[in-house]
C-alpha positions as CSV (number, residue, x, y, z in Angstrom):
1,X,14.3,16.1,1.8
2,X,16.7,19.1,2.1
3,X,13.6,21.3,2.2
4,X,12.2,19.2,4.9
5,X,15.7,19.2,7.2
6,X,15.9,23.2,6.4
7,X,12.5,23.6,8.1
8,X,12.6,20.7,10.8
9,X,16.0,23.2,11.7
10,X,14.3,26.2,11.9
11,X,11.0,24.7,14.0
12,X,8.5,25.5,10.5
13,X,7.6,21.7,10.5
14,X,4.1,20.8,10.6
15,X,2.1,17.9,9.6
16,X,0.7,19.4,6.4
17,X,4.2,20.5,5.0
18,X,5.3,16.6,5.9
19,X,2.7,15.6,3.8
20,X,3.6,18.4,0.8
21,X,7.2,16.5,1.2
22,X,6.4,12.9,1.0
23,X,3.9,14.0,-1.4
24,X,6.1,15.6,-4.0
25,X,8.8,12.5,-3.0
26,X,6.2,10.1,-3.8
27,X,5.3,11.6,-7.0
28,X,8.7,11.5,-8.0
29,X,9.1,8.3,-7.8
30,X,6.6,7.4,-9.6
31,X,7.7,9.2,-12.7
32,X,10.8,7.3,-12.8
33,X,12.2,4.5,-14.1
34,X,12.0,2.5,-10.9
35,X,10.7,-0.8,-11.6
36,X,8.8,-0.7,-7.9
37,X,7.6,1.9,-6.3
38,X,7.2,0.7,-2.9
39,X,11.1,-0.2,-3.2
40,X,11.5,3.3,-4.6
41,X,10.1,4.6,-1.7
42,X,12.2,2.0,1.1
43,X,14.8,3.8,-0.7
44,X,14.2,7.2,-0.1
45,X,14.5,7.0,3.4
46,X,11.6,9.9,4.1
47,X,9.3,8.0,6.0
48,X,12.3,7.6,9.1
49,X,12.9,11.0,8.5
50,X,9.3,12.2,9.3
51,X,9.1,9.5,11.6
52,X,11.8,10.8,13.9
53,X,10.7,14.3,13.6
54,X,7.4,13.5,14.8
55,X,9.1,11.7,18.0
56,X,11.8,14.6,18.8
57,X,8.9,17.2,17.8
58,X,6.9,15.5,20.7
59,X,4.1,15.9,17.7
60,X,3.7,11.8,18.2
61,X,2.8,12.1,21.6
62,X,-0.7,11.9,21.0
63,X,-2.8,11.1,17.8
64,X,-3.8,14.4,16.7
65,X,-1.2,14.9,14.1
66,X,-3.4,11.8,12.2
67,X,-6.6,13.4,12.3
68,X,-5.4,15.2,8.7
69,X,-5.6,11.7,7.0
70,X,-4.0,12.3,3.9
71,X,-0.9,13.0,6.2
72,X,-1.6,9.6,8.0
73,X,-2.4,8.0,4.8
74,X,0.7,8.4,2.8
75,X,3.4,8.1,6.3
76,X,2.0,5.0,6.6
77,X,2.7,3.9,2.8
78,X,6.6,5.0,3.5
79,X,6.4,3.6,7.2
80,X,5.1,0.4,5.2
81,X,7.5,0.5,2.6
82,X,10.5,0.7,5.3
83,X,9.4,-1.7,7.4
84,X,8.5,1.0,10.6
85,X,5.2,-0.5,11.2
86,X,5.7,-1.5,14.7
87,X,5.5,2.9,15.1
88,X,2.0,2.5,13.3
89,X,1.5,-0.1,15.9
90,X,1.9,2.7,18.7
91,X,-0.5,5.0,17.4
92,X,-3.4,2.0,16.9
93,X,-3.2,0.4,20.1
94,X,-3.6,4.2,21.6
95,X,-6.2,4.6,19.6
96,X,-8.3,1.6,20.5
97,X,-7.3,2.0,23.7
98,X,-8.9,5.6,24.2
99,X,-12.5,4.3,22.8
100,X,-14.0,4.3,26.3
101,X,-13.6,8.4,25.7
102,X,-16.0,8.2,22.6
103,X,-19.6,9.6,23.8
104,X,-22.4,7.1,22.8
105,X,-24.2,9.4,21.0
106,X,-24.2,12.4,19.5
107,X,-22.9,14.1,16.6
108,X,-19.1,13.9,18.0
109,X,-19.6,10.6,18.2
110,X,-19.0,9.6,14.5
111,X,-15.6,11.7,14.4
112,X,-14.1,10.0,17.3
113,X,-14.7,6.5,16.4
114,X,-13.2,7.7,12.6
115,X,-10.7,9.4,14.4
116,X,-10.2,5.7,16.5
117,X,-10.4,4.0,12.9
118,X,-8.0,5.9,11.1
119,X,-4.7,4.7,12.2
120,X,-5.6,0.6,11.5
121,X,-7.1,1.8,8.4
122,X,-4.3,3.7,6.5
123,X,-1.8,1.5,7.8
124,X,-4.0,-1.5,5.6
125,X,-5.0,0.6,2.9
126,X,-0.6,1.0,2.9
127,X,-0.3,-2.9,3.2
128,X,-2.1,-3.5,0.4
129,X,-1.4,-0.8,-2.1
130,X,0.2,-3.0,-4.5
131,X,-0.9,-5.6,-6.4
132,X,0.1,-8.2,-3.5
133,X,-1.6,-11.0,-1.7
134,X,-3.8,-9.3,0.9
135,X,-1.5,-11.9,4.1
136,X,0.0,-8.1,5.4
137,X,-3.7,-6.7,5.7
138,X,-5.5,-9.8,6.9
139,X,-2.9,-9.9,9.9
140,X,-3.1,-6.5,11.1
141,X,-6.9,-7.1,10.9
142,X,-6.1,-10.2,13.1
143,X,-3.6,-7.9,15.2
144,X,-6.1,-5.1,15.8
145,X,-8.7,-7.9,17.4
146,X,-6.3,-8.9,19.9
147,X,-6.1,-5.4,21.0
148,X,-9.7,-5.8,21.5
149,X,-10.0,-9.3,23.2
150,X,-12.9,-9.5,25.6
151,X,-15.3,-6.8,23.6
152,X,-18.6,-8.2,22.4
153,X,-18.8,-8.2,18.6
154,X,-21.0,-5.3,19.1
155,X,-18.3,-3.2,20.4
156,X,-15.3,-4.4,18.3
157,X,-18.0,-3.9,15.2
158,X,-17.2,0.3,14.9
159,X,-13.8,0.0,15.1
160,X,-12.7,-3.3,13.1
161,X,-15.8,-2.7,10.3
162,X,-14.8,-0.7,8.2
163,X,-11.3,-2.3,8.0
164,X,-13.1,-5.7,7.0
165,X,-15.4,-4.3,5.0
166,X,-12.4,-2.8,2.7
167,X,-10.8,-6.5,3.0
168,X,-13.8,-8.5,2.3
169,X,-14.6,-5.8,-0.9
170,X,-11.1,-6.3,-2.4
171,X,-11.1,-10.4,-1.9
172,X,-14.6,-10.9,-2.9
173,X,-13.7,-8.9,-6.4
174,X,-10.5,-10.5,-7.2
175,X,-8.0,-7.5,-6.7
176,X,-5.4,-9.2,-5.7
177,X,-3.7,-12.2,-5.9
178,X,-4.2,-15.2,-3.8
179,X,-3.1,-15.2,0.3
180,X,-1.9,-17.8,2.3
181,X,-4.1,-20.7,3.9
182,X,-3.4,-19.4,7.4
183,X,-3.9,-15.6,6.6
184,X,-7.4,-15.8,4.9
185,X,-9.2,-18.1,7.3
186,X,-8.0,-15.6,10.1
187,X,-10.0,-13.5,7.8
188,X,-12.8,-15.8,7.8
189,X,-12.9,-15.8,11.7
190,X,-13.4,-12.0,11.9
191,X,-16.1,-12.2,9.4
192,X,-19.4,-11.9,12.3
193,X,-17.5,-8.6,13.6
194,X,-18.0,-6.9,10.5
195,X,-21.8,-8.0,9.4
196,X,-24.7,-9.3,10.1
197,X,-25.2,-10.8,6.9
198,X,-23.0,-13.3,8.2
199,X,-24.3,-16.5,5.5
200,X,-23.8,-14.6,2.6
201,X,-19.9,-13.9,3.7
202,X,-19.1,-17.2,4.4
203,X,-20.7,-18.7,1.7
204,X,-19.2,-16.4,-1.1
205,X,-15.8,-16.6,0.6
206,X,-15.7,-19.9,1.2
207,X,-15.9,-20.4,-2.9
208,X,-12.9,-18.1,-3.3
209,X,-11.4,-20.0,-0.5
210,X,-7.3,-20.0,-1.6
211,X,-6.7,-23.8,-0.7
212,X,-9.9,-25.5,0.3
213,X,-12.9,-23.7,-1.7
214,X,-16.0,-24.9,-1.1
215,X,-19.4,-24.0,-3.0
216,X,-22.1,-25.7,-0.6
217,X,-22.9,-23.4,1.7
218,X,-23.0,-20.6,-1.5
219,X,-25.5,-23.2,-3.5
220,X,-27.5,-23.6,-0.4
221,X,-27.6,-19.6,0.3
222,X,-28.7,-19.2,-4.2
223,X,-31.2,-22.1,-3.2
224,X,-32.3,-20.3,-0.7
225,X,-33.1,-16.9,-2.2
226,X,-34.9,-18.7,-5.3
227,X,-37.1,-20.5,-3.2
228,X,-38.0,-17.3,-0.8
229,X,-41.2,-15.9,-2.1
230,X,-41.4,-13.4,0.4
231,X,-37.7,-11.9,-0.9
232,X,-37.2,-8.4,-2.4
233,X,-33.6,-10.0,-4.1
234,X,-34.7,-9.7,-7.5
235,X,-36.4,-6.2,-7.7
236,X,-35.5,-3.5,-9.1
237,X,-32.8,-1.6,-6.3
238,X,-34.5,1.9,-4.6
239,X,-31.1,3.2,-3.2
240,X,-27.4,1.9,-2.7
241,X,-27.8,-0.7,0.2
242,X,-30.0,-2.6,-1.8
243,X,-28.3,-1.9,-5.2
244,X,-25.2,-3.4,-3.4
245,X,-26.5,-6.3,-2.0
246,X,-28.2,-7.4,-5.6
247,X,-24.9,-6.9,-7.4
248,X,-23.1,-9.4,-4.2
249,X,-26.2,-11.7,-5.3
250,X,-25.2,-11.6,-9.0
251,X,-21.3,-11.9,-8.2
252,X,-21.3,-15.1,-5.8
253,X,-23.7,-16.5,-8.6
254,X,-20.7,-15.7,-11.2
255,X,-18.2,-17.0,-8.6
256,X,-20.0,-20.0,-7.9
257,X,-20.6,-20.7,-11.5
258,X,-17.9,-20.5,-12.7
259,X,-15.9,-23.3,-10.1
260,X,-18.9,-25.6,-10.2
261,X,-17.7,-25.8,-14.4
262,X,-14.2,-25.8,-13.2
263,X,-14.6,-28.4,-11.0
264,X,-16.9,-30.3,-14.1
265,X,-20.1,-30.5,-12.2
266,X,-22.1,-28.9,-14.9
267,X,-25.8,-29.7,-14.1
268,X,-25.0,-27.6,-11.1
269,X,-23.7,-25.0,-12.8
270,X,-26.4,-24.9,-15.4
271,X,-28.7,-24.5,-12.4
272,X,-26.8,-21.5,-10.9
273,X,-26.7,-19.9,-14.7
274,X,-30.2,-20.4,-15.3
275,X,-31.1,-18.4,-11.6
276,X,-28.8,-15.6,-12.8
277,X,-30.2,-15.2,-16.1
278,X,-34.0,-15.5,-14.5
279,X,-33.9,-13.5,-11.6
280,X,-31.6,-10.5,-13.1
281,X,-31.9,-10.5,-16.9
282,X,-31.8,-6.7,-16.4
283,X,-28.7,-5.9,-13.9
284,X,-26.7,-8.7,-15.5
285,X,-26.8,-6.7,-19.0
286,X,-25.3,-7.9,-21.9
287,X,-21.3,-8.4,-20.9
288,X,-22.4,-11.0,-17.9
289,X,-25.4,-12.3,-20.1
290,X,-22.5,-13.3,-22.6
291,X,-20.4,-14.9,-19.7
292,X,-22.8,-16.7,-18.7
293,X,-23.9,-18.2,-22.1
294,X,-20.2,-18.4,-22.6
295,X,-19.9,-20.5,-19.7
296,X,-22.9,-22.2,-20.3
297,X,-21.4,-23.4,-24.2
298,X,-18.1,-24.2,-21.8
299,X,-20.2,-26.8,-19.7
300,X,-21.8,-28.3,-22.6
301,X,-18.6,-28.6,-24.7
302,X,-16.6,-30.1,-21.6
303,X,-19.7,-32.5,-20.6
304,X,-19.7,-33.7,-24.3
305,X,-15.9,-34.9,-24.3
306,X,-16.2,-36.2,-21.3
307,X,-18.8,-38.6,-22.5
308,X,-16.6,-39.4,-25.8
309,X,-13.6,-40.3,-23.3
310,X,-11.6,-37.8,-24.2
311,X,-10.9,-35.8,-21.3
């Protein structure tokens, strides 16, 4: 940081040689022996540093020093790591605040409303770096709505989106542990701003539920799609979206599965195998198809002790 208080002295600082400094810090810290990074990085003070050149530089005034977003994305991991959010908090309620300046159409149009989304996002993406319960992220999620109270879903849906849909892809495949009660079903509230595929959120995140899961809704929604002979579920993908929305299909199946045998009711999880292995023989390829029979042998094992008494 001597570098960086050399050229904060002599008026050189901009936003891209802040980033070269809490770059190189970052990097640093990584390749030594500190047990935590994010403590690593509480300890190395740069984030207050930046932060309170960016105030006396008058270059926080506005938001245009986070339009270069690896800048904005790794102050906020320091700003994170030293507790500053409540600055992060500054930028995002100006941003949101400024949406009625977004045109309505138009090619400018996308880079304002990223340029609205950035600030919310990198200070998530910061909250949940580690391998930590996603609580910190959920909340500012929670936060950001409140800035919003009053908009229709349909304008709170470009700005809060992509922010859920990062949160809903990192619960959905287990990437962290477990949150609190209160934290995840503020989560679950949120879920109709981010889709419109609204049953199939609910139902898959209601199984990995941290207190109170619950697999009805997700058997009715499997149920559903099996009976549906109208549906294009099982074919063969033709580009992402649909390539996405098979491999959700496959994973709430997996999910589901897997605490319907947990919670030893096995003639509805041999139900929910047998879909999977019907419907998607091909995508499921041969890891999953040894889950599943894995599973299955699991549910046949535990069904037969239980009939002998002995569990």
């Amino acid at each position: 940081m001597s570098v960086f208080d050399q050229a904060v002295a002599k008026g050189m600082m901009s936003t891209r040689y802040a980033h070269a400094c809490l770059k190189k810090i970052k990097s640093g810290i990584v390749k030594s022996s500190v047990l935590n990074i994010r403590d690593g990085m509480k300890d190395s003070g740069a984030g207050l540093r930046v932060l309170k050149w960016l105030i006396s530089s008058g270059t926080a005034n506005d938001n245009e020093f986070l339009k270069n977003e690896a800048f904005a994305g790794i102050l906020m991991e320091f700003i994170v790591a030293e507790g500053l959010q409540e600055a992060a908090w500054t930028w995002i309620k100006r941003a949101l605040e400024a949406r009625s300046n977004i045109p309505k159409t138009g090619p400018a149009r996308s880079q304002a409303v990223r340029d609205t989304v950035t600030p919310l996002m990198c200070l998530i993406k910061a909250e949940i770096m580690d391998a930590v319960p996603l609580d910190a992220g959920y909340l500012c999620l929670s936060r950001a709505a409140g800035c919003l109270k009053g908009s229709s879903l349909q304008q709170m849906r470009p700005f809060l989106g992509p922010p859920c849909w990062l949160l809903a892809h990192r619960t959905i495949h287990h990437l962290h542990p477990p949150p609190s009660e209160s934290s995840f079903e503020s989560f679950l509230s949120l879920v109709p701003v981010f889709t419109e595929h609204i049953d199939y959120h609910f139902a898959h995140l209601n199984v990995l539920h941290p207190t109170k899961p619950n697999v009805e809704s997700a058997l009715a929604y499997l149920r559903k799609l099996d009976t549906d002979s109208n549906t294009d579920s099982f074919q063969e993908p033709k580009d992402v979206r649909e390539r996405r929305k098979l491999v959700a299909h496959i994973n709430l199946g997996l999910d589901t599965a897997k605490f319907l045998l947990e919670t030893h009711r096995f003639s509805e999880a041999e139900w929910v195998m047998d879909f999977l292995r019907t419907n998607y023989p091909k995508q499921l390829g041969v890891e999953h198809k040894k889950q599943l029979e894995q599973a299955r042998a699991e549910a046949l094992s535990l069904e037969l002790l239980e009939e002998l008494s002995l569990v």
